[in-house]
C-alpha distance (Angstrom), angle and dihedral (degrees) to the residues before:
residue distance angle dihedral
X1 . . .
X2 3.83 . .
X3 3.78 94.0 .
X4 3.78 89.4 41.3
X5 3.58 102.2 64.1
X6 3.68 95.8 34.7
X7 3.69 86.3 59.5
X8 4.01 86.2 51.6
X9 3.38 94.9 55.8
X10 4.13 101.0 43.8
X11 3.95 75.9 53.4
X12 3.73 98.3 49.8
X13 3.90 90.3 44.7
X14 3.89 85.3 53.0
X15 3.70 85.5 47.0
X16 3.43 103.2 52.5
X17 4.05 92.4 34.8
X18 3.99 90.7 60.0
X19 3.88 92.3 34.3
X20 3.90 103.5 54.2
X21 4.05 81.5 47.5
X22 3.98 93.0 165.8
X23 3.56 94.5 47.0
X24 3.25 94.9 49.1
X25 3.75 93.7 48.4
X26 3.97 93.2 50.6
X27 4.25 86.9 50.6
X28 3.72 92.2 45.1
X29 4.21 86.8 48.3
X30 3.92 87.6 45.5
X31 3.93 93.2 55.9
X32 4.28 105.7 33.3
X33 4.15 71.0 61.3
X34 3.43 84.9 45.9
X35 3.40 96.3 50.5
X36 3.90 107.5 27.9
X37 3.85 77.6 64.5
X38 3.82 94.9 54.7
X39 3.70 85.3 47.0
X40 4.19 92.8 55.3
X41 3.81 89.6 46.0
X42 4.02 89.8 56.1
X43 3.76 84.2 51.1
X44 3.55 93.1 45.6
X45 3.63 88.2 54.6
X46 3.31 101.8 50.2
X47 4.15 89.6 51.1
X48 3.96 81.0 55.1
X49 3.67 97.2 49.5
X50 3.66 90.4 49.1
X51 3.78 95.0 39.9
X52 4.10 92.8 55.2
X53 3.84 88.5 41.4
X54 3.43 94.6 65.5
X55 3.68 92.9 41.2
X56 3.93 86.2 52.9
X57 3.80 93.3 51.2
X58 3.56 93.2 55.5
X59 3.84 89.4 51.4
X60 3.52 115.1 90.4
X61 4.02 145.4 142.9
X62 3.69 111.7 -116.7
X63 3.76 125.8 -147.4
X64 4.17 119.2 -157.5
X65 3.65 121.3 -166.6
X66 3.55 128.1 -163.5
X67 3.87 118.9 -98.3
X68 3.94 81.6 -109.7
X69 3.64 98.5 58.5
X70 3.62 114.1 128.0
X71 4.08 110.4 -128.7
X72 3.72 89.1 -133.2
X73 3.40 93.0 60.4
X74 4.07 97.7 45.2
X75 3.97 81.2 51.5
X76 3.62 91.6 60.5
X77 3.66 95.1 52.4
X78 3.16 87.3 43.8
X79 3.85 94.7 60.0
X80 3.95 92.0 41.1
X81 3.76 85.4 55.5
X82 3.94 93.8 51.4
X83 3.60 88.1 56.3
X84 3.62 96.6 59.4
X85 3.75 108.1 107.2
X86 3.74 91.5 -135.3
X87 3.61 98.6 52.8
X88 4.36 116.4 102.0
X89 3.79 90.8 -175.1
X90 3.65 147.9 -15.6
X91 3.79 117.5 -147.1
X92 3.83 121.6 -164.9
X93 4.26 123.2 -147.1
X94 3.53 116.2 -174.8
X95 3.58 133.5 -145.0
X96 4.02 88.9 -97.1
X97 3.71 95.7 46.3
X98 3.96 100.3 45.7
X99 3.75 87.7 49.3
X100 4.28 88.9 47.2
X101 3.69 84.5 43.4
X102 4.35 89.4 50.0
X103 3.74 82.6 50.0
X104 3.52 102.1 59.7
X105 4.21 97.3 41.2
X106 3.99 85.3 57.7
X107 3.50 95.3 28.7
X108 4.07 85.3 121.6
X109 3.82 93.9 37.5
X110 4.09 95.0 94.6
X111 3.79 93.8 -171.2
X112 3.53 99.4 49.2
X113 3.85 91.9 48.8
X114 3.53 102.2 44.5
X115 3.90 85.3 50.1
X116 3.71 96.6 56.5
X117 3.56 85.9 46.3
X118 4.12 85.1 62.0
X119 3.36 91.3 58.3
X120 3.82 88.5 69.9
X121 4.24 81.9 -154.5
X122 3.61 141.5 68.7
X123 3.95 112.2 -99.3
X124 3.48 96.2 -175.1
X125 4.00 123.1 97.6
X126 3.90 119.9 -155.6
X127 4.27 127.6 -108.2
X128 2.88 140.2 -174.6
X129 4.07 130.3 -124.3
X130 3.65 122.2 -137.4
X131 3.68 126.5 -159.6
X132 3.69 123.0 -163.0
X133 3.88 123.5 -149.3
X134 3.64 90.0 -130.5
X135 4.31 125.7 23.8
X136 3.93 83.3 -134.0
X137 4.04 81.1 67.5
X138 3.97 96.0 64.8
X139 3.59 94.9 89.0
X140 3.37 102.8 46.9
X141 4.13 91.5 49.1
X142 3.98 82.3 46.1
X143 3.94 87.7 59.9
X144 3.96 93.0 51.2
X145 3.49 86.6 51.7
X146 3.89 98.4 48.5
X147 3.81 81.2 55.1
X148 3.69 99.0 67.3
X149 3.63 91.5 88.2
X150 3.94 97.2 162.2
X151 3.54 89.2 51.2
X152 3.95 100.3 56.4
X153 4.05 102.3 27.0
X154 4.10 104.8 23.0
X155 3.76 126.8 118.6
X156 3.66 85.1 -86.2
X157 4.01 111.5 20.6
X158 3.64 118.1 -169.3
X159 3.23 94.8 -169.8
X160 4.24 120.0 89.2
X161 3.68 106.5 174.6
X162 3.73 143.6 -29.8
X163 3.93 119.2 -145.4
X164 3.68 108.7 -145.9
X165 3.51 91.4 101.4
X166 3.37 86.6 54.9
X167 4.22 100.0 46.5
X168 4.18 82.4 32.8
X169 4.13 92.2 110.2
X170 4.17 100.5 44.4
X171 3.89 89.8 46.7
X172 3.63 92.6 48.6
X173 3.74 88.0 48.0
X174 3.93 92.9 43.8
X175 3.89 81.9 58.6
X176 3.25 102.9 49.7
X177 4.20 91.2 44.8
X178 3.92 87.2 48.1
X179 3.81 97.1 55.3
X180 3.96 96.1 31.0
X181 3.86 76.2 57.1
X182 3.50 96.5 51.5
X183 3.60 93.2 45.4
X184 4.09 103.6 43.5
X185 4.14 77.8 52.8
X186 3.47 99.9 60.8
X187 3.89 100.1 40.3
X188 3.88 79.9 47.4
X189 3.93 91.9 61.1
X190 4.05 88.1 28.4
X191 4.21 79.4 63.8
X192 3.49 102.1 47.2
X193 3.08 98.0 43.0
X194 3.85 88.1 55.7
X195 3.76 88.5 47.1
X196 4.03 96.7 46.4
X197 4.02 85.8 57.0
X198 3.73 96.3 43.5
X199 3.84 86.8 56.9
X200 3.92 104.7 37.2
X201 3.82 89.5 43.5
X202 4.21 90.5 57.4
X203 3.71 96.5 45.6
X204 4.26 88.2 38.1
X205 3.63 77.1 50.8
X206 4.24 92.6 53.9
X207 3.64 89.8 53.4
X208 3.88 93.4 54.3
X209 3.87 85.6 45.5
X210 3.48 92.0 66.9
X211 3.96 98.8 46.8
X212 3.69 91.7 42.8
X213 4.01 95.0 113.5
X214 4.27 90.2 51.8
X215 3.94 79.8 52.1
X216 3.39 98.1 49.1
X217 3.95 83.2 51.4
X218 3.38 98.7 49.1
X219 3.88 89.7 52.7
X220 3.53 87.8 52.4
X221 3.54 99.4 59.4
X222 3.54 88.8 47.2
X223 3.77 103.0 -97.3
X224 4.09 107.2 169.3
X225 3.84 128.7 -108.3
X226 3.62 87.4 -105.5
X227 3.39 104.1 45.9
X228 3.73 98.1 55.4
X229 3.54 91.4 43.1
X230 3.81 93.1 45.8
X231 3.80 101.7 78.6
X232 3.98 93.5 41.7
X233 3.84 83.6 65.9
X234 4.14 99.4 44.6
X235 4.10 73.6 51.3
X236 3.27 92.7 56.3
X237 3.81 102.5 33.8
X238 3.92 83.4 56.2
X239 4.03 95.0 56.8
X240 3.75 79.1 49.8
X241 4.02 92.7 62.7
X242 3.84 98.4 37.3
X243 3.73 86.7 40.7
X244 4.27 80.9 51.6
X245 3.71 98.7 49.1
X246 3.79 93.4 41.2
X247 4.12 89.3 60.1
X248 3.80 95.8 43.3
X249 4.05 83.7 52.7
X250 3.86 95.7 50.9
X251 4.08 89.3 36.6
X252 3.98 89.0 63.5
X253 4.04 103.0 60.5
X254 4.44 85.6 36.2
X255 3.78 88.4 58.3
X256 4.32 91.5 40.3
X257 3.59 83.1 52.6
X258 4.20 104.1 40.1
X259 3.68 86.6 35.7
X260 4.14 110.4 100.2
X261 4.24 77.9 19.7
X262 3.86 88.0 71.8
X263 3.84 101.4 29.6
X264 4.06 92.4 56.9
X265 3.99 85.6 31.2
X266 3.63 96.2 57.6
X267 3.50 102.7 1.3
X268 3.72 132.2 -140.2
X269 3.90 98.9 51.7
X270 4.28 130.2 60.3
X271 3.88 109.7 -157.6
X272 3.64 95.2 -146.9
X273 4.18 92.5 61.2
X274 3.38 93.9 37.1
X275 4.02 81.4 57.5
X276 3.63 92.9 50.7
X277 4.26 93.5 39.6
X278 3.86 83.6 48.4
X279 4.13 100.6 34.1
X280 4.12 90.9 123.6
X281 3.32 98.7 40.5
X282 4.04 92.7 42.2
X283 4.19 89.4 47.4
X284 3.96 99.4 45.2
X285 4.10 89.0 51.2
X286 3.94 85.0 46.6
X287 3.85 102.2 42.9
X288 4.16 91.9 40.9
X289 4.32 85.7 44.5
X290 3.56 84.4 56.9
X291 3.97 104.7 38.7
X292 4.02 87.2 49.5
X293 3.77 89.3 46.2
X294 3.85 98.6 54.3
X295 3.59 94.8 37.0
X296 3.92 89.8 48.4
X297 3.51 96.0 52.2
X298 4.16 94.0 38.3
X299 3.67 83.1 63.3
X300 3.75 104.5 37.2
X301 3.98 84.3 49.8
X302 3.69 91.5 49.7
X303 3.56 108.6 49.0
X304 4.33 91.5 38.9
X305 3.26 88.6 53.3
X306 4.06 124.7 23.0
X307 3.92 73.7 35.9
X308 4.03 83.6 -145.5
């Protein structure tokens, strides 16, 4: 008896889906919108995310030793850094390499390198660069290093400046831009998503309209709840998969054409392979976005108001 009726009502939502062809066209329309838009906004974020990483790996704190620093005691800093819970990675330039490094940013600058060649040595001490995992994580590395007291203002400090102070400002405002980003793209998925059901539950809501006297004759004979509500949902779960494959159609020639626009735009990440790399991942959150949406609003619309 189970099987039976659910059988019925996959056969009545096929019924009604392929019967009330217009309004099922204009509620199919509504969500591939719907949905093509959900699609950009996973694109979007993954320009973002790409976009503030390589802001964040150019962000870093900066540790300068004087020329007299002994390596073994840069080492040891270095290993009490690495232990810090908030540190990503520590990365160690020595006295040879900054001064290689100097070399080759001035290597057209003829003044500058004919007078560090008159200095017959190298002026420059090594550091060390510290990455945090998170840019909310500078300050709190900043106040380990204020903390090494004998290392900055002893008899013999080895330590000549660090530049957090300095870099302070930009990774405050990197912060504040990463989680503003964060935020502004949830409430902006939060809204459509509000929207999208608003719309598909009014024009679910014109195609029960114009079955409400085979309703009102199914209650009458006694038809459950659930049963007459049951094939308003496959309805709706099936504008939810045409709706699905519609989007991922219309996403393919958008990310072909915005492609080499975003990788030279932002750099670092073309839309229409990270489409392809990500197809499976990209089509399950579609196709379940739009199953969940038609069935939401199917039953929303139904029980407002059939009042079942």
């Amino acid at each position: 008896m189970l099987w039976t009726n659910i059988k019925r009502i996959l056969r009545s939502g096929f019924v009604n889906f392929w019967r009330n062809r217009v309004v099922s066209l204009t509620s199919v329309l509504i969500m591939t919108v719907t949905l093509f838009t959900l699609g950009l906004i996973i694109f979007a974020g993954s320009l973002l995310d790409s976009s503030l990483e390589q802001i964040k790996n150019k962000v870093d704190v900066n540790i300068y030793f004087n020329v007299n620093a002994k390596e073994e005691d840069i080492f040891k800093l270095k290993n009490s850094v690495e232990n810090l819970p908030e540190v990503a990675k520590v990365n160690y330039i020595s006295r040879d390499q900054a001064l290689a490094n100097f070399r080759e940013r001035h290597k057209n600058d003829y003044l500058t390198i004919q007078a560090l060649d008159e200095l017959g040595e190298n002026p420059l001490g090594a550091s060390l660069g510290v990455k945090a995992k998170e840019t909310s994580q500078y300050g709190s590395i900043a106040k380990f290093l204020d903390g090494q007291t004998e290392l900055s203002q002893g008899k013999n400090p080895i330590i000549d400046k660090i530049n957090y102070e300095q870099n302070k400002i930009a990774i405050e405002k990197l912060t504040n831009i990463i989680n503003g980003a964060k935020k502004l793209g949830f409430v902006s998925t939060l809204f459509l998503i509000l929207v999208s059901i608003i719309i598909t539950f009014n024009t679910i809501r014109l195609a029960i309209y114009t079955v409400r006297e085979e309703i009102a004759v199914m209650r009458l004979v006694g038809a459950s709840n659930r049963y007459i509500r049951g094939p308003f949902i496959v309805e709706g779960i099936m504008y939810g998969i045409f709706s699905a494959i519609l989007a991922l159609i219309l996403l393919y020639p958008t990310t072909i054409w915005l492609g080499s626009m975003s990788e030279n735009f932002f750099g670092g990440i073309n839309l229409f392979d990270y489409y392809i790399n990500n197809f499976t991942q990209i089509f399950l959150i579609i196709l379940s976005s739009g199953i969940i949406l038609g069935a939401v609003s199917s039953f929303l619309a139904v029980r407002r108001y059939l009042r079942v």
